[in-house]
N, C-alpha and C positions, 0 to 999 in steps of 0.2 A: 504494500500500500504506500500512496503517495506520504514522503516523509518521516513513514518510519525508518531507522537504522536498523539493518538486522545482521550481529556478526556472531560469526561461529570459531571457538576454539577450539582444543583437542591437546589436555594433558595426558602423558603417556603415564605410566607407573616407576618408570628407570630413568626420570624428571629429564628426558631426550624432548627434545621437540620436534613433532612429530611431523615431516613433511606434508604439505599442502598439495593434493594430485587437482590434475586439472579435470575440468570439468568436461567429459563427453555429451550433453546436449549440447543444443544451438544455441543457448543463451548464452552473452558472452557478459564477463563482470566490468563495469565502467567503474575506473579510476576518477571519485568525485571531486580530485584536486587534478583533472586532466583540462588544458584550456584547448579554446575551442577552437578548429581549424579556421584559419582566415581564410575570407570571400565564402566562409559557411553561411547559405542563407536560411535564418529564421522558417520554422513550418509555418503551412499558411492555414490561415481557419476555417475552419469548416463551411462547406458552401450555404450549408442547410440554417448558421449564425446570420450569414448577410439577407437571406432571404426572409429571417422573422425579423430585420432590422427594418427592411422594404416594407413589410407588411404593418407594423408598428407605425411605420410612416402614413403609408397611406389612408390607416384607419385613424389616425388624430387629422387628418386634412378632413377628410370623410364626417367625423365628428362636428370638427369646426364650421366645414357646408351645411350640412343637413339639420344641426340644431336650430340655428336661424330659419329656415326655410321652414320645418315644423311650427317654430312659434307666430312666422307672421302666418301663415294658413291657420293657428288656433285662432290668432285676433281676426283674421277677416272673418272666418264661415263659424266658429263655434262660440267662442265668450269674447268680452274684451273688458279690460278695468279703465272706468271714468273718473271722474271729478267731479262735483257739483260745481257752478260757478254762479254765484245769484240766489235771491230770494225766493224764487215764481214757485216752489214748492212746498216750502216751509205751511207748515209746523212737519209736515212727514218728510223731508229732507231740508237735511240743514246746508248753509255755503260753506264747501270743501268739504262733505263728505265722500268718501272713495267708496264706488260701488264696481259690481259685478254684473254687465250684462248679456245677456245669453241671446245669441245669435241664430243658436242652428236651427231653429223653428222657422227660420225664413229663409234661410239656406236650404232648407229641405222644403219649401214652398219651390222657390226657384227652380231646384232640381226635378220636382216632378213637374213641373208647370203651372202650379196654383195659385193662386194671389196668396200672402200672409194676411189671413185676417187676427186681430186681438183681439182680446178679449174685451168686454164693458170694465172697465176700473182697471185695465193695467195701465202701468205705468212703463210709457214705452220711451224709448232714442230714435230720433228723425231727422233729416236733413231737409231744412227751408231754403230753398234758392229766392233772389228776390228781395233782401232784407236791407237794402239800402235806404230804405225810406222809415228804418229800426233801427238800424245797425249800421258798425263803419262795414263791416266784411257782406259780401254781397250773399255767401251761403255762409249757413249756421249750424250748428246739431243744436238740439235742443231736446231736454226731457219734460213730458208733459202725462196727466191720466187721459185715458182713453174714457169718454163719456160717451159720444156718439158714433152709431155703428151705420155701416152701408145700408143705404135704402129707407132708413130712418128721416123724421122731421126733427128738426132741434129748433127750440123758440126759447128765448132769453127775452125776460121781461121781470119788469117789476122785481128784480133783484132772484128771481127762481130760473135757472133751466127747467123743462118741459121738453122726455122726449114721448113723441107718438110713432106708435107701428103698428106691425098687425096686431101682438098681442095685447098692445097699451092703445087702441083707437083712440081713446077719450084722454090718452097723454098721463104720465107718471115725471114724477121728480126723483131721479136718483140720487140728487143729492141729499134728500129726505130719506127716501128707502134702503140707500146701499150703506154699508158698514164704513163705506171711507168718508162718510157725508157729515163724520161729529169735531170733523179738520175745517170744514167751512163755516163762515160765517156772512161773506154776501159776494154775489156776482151781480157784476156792474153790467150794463152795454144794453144793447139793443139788437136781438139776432131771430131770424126766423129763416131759416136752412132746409131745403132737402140734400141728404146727398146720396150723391151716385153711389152705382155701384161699389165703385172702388175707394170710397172716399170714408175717414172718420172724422170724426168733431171730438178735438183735443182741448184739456182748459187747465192750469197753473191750480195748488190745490189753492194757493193763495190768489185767488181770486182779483183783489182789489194794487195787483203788485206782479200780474203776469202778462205776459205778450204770447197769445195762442189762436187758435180758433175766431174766436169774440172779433179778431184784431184783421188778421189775414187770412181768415176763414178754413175752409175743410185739408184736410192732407190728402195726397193721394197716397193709399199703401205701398206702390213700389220704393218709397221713403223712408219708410221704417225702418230702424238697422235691428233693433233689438229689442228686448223688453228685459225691465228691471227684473233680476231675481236675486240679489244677497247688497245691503251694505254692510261692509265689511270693516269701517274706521269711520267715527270713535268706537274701536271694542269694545264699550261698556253700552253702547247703542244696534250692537251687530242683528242685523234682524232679514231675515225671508221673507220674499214677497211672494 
C-alpha cells in the first residue's frame, strides 16, 4: 500500500548475516533514494479525470442558463411578487405591502383558448393603456376588486353600486351582501354601464381615494395579469385571498 514501509530481515543462529537472494518474479525492488532519469516525462492523467473536468464545466454553464430562464417563465405564466404602491385599497391593503400573484389561471385560459374570466370580489393585476390624462406613464398595472362581471349592468348612484342580471333582474348591492362590503364606507360618481362580453367593472376598496372603473370605465379581460392570492409582508399581517 501507498506509503507504507515494509522491510524484511533475517537473523541466522551462528549471528552470520545471512545473504539476500534475488528475487525470481517480475517485480523489481526500486531504490527510494534512486533520482530520476533526466528528460523522464511525468505520467499523464487519466483520460477519464479530464473528461469529468469537461463535464463539471458544462453542467455549472448549464446551471447558470437554465436557472434564469426557469425563473423568468415562473414570473411570466405562473406567480409573480408585487408591491403595493398607493392608497386605492386600503383598509384591505396597505402602501408597500408585498404580495403574491398567481398567474396561471390565465395562462391556462390563453393556452386552451378561453377568455380569463374572475371571479365577483377578487382582487385582481391589470394593465391600463391610456393613462395620461391620470398618470405621467401612458400604461399602468394597477390592483383593483373585481365587482362587475361580463354581460352585467352596473349603476353607481347615490353613493351605492347596483349590479343587475339574470339572477339579480331587480338589481342587488354587493357591497351590502358580499363579505368584503364591511371595508367600505361610500362610493362617489355617477355610473350606469353594460358591459360586454369580455369586459368587468373594477372599483378601489377605498372608494373615495381610487382611480378605477367609476373613472375610465370597464377593462377588457385580455388585461388581466393575475389575481391576488397571498400577502406575504408585514408577517404579522400575512393573509390568503
Amino acid at each position: 500500500m501507498d506509503n507504507d514501509l515494509h522491510t524484511a530481515t533475517e537473523t541466522d543462529q551462528s549471528n552470520n548475516t545471512a545473504p539476500i537472494s534475488a528475487s525470481t518474479d517480475s517485480t523489481s525492488l526500486t531504490d527510494e533514494n534512486k533520482q530520476p532519469i533526466i528528460g523522464e516525462q511525468p505520467p499523464e492523467p487519466p483520460l477519464h479525470n479530464n473528461h469529468e473536468g469537461v463535464k463539471n464545466v458544462i453542467s455549472t454553464i448549464a446551471i447558470l442558463v437554465i436557472a434564469p430562464l426557469i425563473a423568468l417563465c415562473l414570473t411570466a405564466f405562473v406567480f409573480q411578487s408585487y408591491e403595493v404602491d398607493g392608497p386605492s385599497m386600503e383598509t384591505t391593503l396597505q402602501n408597500h405591502d408585498r404580495l403574491i400573484v398567481i398567474k396561471m389561471p390565465r395562462t391556462w385560459a390563453k393556452i386552451t383558448g378561453h377568455a380569463y374570466i374572475p371571479h365577483r370580489t377578487d382582487i385582481i393585476i391589470f394593465t391600463k393603456s391610456d393613462m395620461y390624462s391620470y398618470a405621467d406613464e401612458g400604461k399602468k398595472q394597477l390592483i383593483k376588486r373585481v365587482i362587475g362581471l361580463p354581460g352585467e349592468r352596473v349603476v353607481v348612484k347615490d353613493s351605492v353600486i347596483t349590479i343587475y342580471n339574470k339572477e339579480h333582474p331587480d338589481g342587488f348591492q354587493p357591497d351590502k351582501t358580499l363579505s368584503y362590503g364591511n371595508v367600505i364606507t361610500n362610493t362617489s360618481g355617477e355610473v350606469d354601464l353594460t358591459l360586454e362580453n369580455n369586459e368587468v367593472f373594477v372599483c378601489g376598496d377605498n372608494r373615495n381615494n381610487s382611480l378605477d372603473s367609476r373613472a375610465f370605465g370597464a377593462i377588457d379581460v385580455k388585461d388581466i395579469v393575475g389575481k391576488l392570492s397571498l400577502r406575504l409582508i408585514p408577517f404579522n399581517k400575512a393573509k390568503s385571498f
